[in-house]
C-alpha positions in Angstrom: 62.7 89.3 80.9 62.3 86.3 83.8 59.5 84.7 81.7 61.3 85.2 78.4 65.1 83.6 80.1 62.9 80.6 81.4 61.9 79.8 77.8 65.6 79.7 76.1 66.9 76.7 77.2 65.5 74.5 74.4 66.3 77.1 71.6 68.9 76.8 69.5 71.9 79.8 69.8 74.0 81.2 67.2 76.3 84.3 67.6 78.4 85.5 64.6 81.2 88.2 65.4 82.2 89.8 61.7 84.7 92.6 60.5 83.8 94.3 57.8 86.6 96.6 56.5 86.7 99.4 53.9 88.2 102.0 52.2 86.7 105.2 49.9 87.9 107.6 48.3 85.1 110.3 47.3 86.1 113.6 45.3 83.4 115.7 47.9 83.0 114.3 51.3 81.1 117.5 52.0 78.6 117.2 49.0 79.3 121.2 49.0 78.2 122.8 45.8 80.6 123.2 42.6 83.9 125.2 43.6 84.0 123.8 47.1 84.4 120.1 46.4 86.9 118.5 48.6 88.3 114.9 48.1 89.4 112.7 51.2 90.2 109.0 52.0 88.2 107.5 54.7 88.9 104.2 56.4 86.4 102.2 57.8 86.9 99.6 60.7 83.6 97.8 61.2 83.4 94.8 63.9 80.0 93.2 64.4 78.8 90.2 65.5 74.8 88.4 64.9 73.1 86.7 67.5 69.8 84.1 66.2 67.5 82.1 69.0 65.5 79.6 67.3 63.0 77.0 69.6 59.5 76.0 70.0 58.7 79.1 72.1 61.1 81.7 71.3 62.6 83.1 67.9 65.4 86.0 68.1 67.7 87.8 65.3 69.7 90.8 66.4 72.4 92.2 64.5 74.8 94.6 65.7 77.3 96.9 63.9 80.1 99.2 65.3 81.1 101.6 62.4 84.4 103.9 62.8 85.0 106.2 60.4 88.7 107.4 59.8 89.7 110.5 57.6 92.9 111.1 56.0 92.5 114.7 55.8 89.4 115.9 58.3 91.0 113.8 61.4 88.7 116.4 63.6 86.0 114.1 61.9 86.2 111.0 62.9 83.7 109.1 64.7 82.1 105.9 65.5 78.1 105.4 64.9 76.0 102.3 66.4 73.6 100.5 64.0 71.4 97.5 65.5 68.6 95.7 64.2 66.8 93.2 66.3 63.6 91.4 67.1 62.1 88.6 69.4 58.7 86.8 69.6 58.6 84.3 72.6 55.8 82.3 73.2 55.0 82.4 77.3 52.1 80.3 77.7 51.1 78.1 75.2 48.6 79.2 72.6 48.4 82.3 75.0 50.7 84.7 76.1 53.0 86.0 73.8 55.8 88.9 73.3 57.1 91.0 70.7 60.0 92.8 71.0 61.8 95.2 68.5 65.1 97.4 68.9 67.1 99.3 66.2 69.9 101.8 65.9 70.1 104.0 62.9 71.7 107.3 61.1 69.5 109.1 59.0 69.4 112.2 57.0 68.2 115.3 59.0 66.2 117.3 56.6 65.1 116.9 52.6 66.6 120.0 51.8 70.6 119.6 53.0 72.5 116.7 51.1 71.2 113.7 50.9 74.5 111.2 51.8 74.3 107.8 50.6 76.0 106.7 53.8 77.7 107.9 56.8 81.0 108.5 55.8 79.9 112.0 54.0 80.6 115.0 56.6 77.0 116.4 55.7 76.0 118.2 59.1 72.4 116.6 58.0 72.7 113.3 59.7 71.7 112.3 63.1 71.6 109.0 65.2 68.1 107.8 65.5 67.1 104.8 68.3 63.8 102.9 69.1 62.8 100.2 70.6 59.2 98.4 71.3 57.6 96.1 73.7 54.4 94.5 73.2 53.3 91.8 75.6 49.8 90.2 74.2 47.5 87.6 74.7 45.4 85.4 72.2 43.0 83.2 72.3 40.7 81.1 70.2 37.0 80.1 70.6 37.6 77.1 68.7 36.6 78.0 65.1 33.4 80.5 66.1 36.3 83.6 66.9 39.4 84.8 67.8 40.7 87.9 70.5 43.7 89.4 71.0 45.1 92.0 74.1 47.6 93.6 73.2 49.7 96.6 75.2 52.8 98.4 73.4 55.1 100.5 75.3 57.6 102.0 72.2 60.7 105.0 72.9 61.8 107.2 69.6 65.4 109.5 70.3 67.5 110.7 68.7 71.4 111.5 68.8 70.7 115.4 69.3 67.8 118.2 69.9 66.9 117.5 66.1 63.8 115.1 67.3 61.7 115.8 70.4 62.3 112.4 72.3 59.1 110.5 73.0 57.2 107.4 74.1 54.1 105.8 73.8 51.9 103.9 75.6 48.9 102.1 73.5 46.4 99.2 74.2 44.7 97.7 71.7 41.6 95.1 71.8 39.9 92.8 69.0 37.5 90.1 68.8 37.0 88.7 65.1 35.0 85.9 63.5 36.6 82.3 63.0 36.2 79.9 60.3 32.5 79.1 61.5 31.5 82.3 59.8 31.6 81.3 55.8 30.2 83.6 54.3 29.6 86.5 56.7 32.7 87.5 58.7 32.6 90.5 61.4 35.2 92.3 63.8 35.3 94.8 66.5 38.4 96.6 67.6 39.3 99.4 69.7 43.1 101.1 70.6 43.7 103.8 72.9 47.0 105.6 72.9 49.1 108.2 74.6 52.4 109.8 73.1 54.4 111.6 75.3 56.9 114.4 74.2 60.4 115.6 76.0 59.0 119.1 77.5 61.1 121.3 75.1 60.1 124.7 75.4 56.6 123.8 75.5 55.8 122.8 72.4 53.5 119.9 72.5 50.8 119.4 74.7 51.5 117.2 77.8 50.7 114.4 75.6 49.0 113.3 72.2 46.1 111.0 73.0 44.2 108.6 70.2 41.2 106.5 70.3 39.7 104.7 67.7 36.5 102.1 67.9 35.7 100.1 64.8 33.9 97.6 63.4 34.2 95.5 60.4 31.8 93.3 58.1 32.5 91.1 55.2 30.4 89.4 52.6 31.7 86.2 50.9 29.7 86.4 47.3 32.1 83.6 45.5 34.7 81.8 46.5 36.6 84.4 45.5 35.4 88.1 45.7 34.4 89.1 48.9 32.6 92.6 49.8 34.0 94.6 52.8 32.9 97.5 54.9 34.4 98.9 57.8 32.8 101.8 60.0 33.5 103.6 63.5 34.8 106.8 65.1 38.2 108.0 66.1 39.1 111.2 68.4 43.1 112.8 68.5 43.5 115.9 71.0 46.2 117.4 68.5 45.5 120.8 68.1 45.0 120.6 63.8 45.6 123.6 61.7 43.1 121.5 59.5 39.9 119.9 60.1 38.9 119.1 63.6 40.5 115.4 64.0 37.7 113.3 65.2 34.8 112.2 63.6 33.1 109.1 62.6 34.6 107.8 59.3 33.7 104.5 57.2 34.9 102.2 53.8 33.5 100.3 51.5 35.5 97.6 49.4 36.4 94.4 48.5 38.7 91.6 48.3 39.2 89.5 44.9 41.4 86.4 44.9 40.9 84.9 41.3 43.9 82.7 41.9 46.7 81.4 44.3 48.7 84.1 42.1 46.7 87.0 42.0 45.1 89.6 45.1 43.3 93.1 44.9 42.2 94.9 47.8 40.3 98.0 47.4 38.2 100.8 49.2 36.7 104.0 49.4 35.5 105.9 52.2 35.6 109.5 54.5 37.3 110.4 57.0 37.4 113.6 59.7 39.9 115.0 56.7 38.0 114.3 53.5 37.8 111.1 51.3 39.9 108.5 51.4 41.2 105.5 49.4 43.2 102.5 49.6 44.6 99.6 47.0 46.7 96.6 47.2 47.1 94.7 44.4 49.9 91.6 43.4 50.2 89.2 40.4 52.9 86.9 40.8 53.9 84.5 37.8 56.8 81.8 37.7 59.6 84.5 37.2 57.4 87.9 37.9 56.0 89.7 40.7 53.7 92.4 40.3 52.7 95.3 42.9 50.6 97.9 43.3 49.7 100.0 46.3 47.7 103.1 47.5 47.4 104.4 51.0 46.3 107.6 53.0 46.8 108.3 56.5 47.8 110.6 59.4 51.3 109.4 60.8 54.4 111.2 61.9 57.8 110.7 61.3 58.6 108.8 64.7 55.4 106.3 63.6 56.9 105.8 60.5 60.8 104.8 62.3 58.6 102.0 64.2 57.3 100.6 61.0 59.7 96.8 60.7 59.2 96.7 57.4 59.4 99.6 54.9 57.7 98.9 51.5 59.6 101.2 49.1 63.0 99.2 50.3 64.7 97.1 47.4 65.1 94.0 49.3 61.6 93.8 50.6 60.2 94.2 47.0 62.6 91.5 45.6 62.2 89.1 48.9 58.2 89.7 48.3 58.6 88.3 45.1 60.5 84.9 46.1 58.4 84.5 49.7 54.5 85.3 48.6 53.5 85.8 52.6 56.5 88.3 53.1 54.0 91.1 54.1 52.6 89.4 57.0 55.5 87.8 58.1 57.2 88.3 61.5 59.9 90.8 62.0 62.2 88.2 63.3 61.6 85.7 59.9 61.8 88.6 57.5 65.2 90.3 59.3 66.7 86.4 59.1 65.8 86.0 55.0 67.1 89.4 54.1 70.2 88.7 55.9 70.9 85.0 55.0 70.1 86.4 50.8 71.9 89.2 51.1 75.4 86.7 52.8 74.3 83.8 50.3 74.5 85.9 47.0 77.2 88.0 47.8 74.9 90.9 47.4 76.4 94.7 49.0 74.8 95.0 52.4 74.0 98.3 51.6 71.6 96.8 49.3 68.7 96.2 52.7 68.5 99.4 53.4 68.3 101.2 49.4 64.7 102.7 49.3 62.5 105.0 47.6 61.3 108.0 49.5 62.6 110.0 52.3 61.2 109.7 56.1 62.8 113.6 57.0 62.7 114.3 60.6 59.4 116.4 61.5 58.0 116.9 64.8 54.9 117.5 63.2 51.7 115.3 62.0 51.1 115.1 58.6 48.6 113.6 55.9 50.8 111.1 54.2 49.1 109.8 50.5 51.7 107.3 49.1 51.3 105.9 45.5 53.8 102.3 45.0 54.5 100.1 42.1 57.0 97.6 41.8 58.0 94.6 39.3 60.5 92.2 40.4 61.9 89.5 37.3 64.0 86.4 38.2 65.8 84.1 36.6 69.1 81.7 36.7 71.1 84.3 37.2 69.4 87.8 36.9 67.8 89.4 39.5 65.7 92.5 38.1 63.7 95.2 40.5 61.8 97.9 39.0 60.3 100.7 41.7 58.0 103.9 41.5 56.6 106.0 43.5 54.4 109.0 44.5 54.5 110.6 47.9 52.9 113.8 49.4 53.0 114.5 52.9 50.7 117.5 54.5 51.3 119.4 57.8 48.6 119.2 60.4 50.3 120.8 63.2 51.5 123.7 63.5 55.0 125.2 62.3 56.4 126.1 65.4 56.6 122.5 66.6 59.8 122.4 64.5 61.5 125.4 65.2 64.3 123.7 67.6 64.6 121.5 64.6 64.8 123.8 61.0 65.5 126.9 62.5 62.6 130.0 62.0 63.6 130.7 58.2 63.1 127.1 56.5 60.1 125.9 58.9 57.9 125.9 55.7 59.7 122.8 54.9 57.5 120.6 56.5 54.2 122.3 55.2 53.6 120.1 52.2 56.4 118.0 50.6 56.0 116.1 46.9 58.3 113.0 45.9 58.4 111.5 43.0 61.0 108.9 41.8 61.9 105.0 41.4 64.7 103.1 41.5 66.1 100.2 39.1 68.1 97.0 40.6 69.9 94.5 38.4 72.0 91.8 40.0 73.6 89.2 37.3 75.4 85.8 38.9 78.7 86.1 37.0 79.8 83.0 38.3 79.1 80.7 41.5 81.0 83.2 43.3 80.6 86.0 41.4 78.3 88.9 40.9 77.8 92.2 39.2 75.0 94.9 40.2 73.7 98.3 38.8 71.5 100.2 41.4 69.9 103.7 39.6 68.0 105.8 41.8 66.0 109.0 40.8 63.8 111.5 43.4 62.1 114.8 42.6 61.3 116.5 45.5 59.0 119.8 45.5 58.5 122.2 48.4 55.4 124.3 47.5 55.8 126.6 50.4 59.3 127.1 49.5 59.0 127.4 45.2 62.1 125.1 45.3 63.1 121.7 43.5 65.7 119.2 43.5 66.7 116.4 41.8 69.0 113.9 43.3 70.2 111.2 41.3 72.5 107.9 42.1 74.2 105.1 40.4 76.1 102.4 42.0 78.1 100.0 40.4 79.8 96.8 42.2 81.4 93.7 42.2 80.9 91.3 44.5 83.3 87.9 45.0 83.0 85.2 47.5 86.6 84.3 48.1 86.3 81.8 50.8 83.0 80.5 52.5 83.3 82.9 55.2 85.2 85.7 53.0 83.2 88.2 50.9 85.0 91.3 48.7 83.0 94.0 46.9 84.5 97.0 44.9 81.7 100.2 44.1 82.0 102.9 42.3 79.4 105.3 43.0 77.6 108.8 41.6 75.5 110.8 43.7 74.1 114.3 42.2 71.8 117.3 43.3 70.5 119.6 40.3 68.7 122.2 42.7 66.4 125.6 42.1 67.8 126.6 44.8 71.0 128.8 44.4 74.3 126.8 45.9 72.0 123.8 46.2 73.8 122.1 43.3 76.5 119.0 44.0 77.6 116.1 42.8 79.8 112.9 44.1 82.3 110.3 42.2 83.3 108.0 44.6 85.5 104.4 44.8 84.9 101.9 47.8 86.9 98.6 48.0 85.2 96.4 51.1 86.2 93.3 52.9 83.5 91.4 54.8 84.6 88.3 57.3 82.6 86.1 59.3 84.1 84.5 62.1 
């Protein structure tokens, strides 16, 4: 923190308090099945404030939000939740030393099978607070154009508000040396991680700690300008005890990388791995008003990797903001946090709208084979914005059952044994006026539980109005739909709710 405070003077501060203020009336603030509905008016008192560092050596965006829900009827329920998103690169030495930081503060949905609340204000009992944070210090150097390396050590903490998620941290170094722009036509790489993840001893159940190590190497053959060949090969060892295959082995892929134009990108391979074959795609067309996506990945991850990921691809925003910025992908977290919040206050747009995604990260203390299946098409013109989503997601236990008991509870533990999503979502934004906009947010997910022979369908429509009323001075007004058709009995509900919102900037 000395090194970091030593490189702020030059940089440029800004701090933004804000009061956001709403009210909602919903006709089942419990999203209890039909019979049991009860209607309630909750008042919401949200101060914030936004803090931005911008310099030659350091770049910073933090937001912070402190949300207070009040109930008319269910006084016993109110509350006040934290959300904070922020993250820092400083530059320590020149051309050197570097660090990465990253801290949020969310409230997520417990479990897949209790209601799935579009926000807070729902009294659900399937919500929890979840909090990270990350610190990567790192070092990189160049051999002038012959190769590149890079050191890098993460220390990262996941918790949660409650017993729902063992608490945990990590420890990880990673190392790679890669090819400059010497290497035309043949490029290589070598890289290796090793990493610890350490669990809160509940009732002993996880090992003292999950250790990963991975050693790799990568060729790639220009043939044209531009289509490349690619093949990457190495070993990897986890000491997780796998009701699957053994999780080491050596594994290797086999692809390529076609650029026809500025426009256009595929990436594709094939390969094995310790759990069978594997296969990846990314592929994006972008015309003067279009942007096209496609993607395909497979991998072991776990639900506390996934709530360290800084940028979610299924999330409305980051497929729109893909579309206008075409290096949006590999952009820092600090850039990407400050675009989505500067469109999001310069349109008028619902806030809400940054965090509106496709399928749901449930809380598991378990490993699981993720294979995620993404399409997207974002349209823009003068003033219509237009985002069409898909996806397919299924997600396969590794570990054992009983690392979730503290968390489902012995009957419903075959929850997190395999899980199917399927759904999309549909954003249209049109720019009334200079000051004015309307939107229309659909959302549809199917999610199967084998294990359990049971199937929802939740389904959501939003409808708002946004005004600007003064430069600093932002109203929105939202109707809203949210409903559950479910095989399982009682699993059934459905929502009608009315929010009128105030946002001020100070």
């Amino acid at each position: 923190m000395l090194l970091v405070y030593s490189h702020t003077g030059a940089a440029e501060w800004k701090a933004t308090p804000s009061l956001n203020l709403k009210e909602t009336y919903t006709d089942n603030v419990r999203l209890a099945p039909p019979g049991h509905e009860k209607s309630e008016f909750i008042t919401q008192i949200n101060p914030g404030i936004s803090l931005t560092g911008t310099g030659p050596h350091l770049k910073l965006n933090a937001s912070y939000g402190m949300q207070n829900l009040v109930y008319a009827e269910e006084s016993s329920q109110n509350t006040m939740n934290h959300m904070l998103n922020a993250n820092a690169n400083a530059e320590l030495v020149d051309n050197l030393f570097f660090l990465d930081g990253r801290a949020a503060i969310s409230q997520q949905n417990i479990s897949l099978l209790g209601p799935q609340a579009a926000d807070s204000a729902n009294i659900t009992g399937n919500r929890t607070e979840v909090q990270t944070y990350s610190v990567s210090p790192y070092l990189r150097h160049k051999f002038s154009n012959y190769a590149s390396t890079e050191i890098r050590y993460t220390h990262d903490e996941v918790s949660t508000g409650g017993s729902e998620l063992l608490n945990s941290q990590a420890d990880r170094i990673q190392l790679g040396l890669n090819s400059g722009s010497a290497f035309k036509t043949l490029g290589w790489g070598l890289n290796y991680s090793k990493g610890k993840t350490s669990y809160a001893n509940t009732a002993n159940l996880f090992p003292p700690a999950l250790d990963t190590e991975v050693l790799s190497g990568n060729l790639s053959y220009l043939v044209t300008s531009k289509f490349r060949l690619t093949a990457t090969g190495g070993y990897e060892k986890n000491n997780y005890i796998s009701i699957g295959p053994k999780p080491d082995g050596s594994f290797w892929s086999a692809g390529f990388s076609w650029a026809p134009s500025a426009m256009t990108s595929i990436d594709g391979s094939a390969g094995r791995r310790f759990f069978g074959d594997t296969y990846s795609l990314a592929a994006s067309h972008r015309t003067r008003l279009t942007a096209w996506s496609l993607g395909y990945s497979e991998d072991i991850t776990s639900t506390r990797s996934q709530f360290l990921i800084p940028i979610d691809p299924t999330r409305v925003m980051d497929l729109y903001l893909a579309a206008l910025y075409p290096n949006w992908a590999a952009a820092d977290p600090v850039l990407r946090q400050k675009l989505t919040e500067d469109y999001i206050n310069t349109f008028g747009l619902p806030p809400e709208l940054a965090a509106l995604a496709g399928p749901v990260n449930y809380l598991t203390n378990r490993l699981f084979l993720q294979k995620r299946l993404q399409a997207s098409v974002a349209v823009t013109g003068a003033k219509n914005t237009l985002v069409l989503s898909l996806f397919h997601v299924t997600r396969d236990a590794q570990t054992s059952q009983a690392q979730d008991s503290l968390l489902f509870g012995s009957s419903t533990l075959a929850l997190t044994d395999n899980t199917k999503q399927v759904g999309g979502n549909a954003f249209w934004s049109w720019r009334m006026g200079p000051r004015t906009s309307a939107n229309i947010n659909a959302g549809f997910t199917r999610n199967s539980f084998p294990s359990l022979g049971r199937t929802d369908k939740d389904k959501t429509i939003r409808l708002s109005l946004t005004r600007q009323f003064q430069p600093k001075l932002d109203g929105s007004l939202e109707l809203r739909r949210l409903q559950r058709d479910s095989s399982q009995d009682g699993g059934d509900y459905s929502e009608n709710a009315l929010t009128a919102s105030l946002f001020m900037r100070f």
